[in-house]
N, C-alpha and C positions, 0 to 999 in steps of 0.2 A: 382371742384372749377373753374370759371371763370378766365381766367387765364390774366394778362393785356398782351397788345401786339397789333398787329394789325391784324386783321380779312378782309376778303375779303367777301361783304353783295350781298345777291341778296334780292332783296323784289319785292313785288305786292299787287294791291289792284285786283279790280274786273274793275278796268279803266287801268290799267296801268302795268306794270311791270321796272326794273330796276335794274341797277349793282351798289358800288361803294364800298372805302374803309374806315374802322372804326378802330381808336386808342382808347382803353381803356385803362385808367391810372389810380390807385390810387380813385375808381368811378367817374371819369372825362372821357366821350365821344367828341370827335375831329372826322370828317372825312370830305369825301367830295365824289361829281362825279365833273364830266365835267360841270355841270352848277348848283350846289348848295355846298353849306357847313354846315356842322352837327355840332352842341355841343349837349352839355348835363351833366346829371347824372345816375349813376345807384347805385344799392343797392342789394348787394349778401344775400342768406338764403339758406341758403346747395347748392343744385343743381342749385335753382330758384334764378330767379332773376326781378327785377323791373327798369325802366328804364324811365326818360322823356326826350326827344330830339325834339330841334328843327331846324328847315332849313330856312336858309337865300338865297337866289337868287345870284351870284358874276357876270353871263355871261346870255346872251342871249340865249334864248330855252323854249322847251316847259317846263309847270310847272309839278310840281311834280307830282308822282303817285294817290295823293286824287286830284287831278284836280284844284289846286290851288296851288298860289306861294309859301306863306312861311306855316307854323302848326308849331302846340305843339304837338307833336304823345307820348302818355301813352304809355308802352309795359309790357310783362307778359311776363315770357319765363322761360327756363331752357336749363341746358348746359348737356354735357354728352361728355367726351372727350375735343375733338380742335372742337368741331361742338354745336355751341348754337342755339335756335332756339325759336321765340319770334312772338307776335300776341300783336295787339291795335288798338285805334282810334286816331281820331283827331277829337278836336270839330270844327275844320273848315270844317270838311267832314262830316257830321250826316251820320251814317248809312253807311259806309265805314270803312271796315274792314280792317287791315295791316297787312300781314304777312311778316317775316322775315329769312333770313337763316346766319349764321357765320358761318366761317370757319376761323379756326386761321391759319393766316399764317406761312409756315415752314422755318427757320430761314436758309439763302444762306450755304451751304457748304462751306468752305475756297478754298480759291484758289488754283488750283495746283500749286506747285512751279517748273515748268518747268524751263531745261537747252537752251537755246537756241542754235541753231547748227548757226556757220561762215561759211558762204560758202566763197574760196578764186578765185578771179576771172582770169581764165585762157585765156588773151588774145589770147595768141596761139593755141587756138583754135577755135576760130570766124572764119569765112568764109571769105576768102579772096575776092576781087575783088572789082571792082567798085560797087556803090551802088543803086540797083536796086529795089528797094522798091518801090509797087505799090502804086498808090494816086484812091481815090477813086471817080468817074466819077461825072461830075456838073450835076445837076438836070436841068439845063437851058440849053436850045441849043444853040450852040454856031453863030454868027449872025445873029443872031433875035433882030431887038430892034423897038421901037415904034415909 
């Protein structure tokens, strides 16, 4: 079963390739990369699944992997485990084929609950003396001016 959650996507066509990430909810698709934003729907049947998604532009870059700004990309796929994997078109791209990879993401581990150690600070034992700390040299020579 397709499981909801969020997925880490790589896809490509024959122009392009690409990274980004994908929220499935409830058949409600949400994601994005660095220069577009994903919605959508899907529609589970055992293993397979059906999917329409489209992509909006938010930042400046090149365009998407069919070589244009925004689509409606059709998908066909089926899942097996935390890994789905899916193929479409987009009628904005004739003859441009989409393939796709999921990978559900694995949910963070809790956090250690670490003790933190106090170190207590023993002036008596600093180094006595005047205070001799090196300053590190000017990159200008020194009378030189214009």
């Amino acid at each position: 079963m397709l499981r909801d959650g969020q997925y880490a996507a790589w896809f490509r066509t024959s122009q392009s390739e690409g990274t980004g990430i994908v929220h499935l909810a409830d058949g409600r698709i949400s994601g994005g990369d660095s220069i577009f934003t994903y919605s959508g729907t899907y529609d589970v049947d055992g293993d397979r699944f059906t999917a329409v998604l489209t992509t909006t532009k938010h930042a400046i870059g090149p365009p998407t992997v069919f070589g244009v700004d925004e689509i409606e990309l059709k998908l066909e796929g089926r899942f097996n485990g935390r890994i789905a994997s899916c193929a479409g078109t987009a009628e904005q791209a004739p003859g441009v084929t989409f393939e796709a990879t999921l990978f559900l993401s694995e949910d963070q581990p809790p956090a250690l609950d670490r003790k933190c150690t106090t170190l207590k600070l023993a002036p008596d034992r600093l180094p006595k003396g005047s205070d001799v700390r090196r300053h590190a040299a000017s990159p200008f020579p020194r009378g030189v001016s214009r």
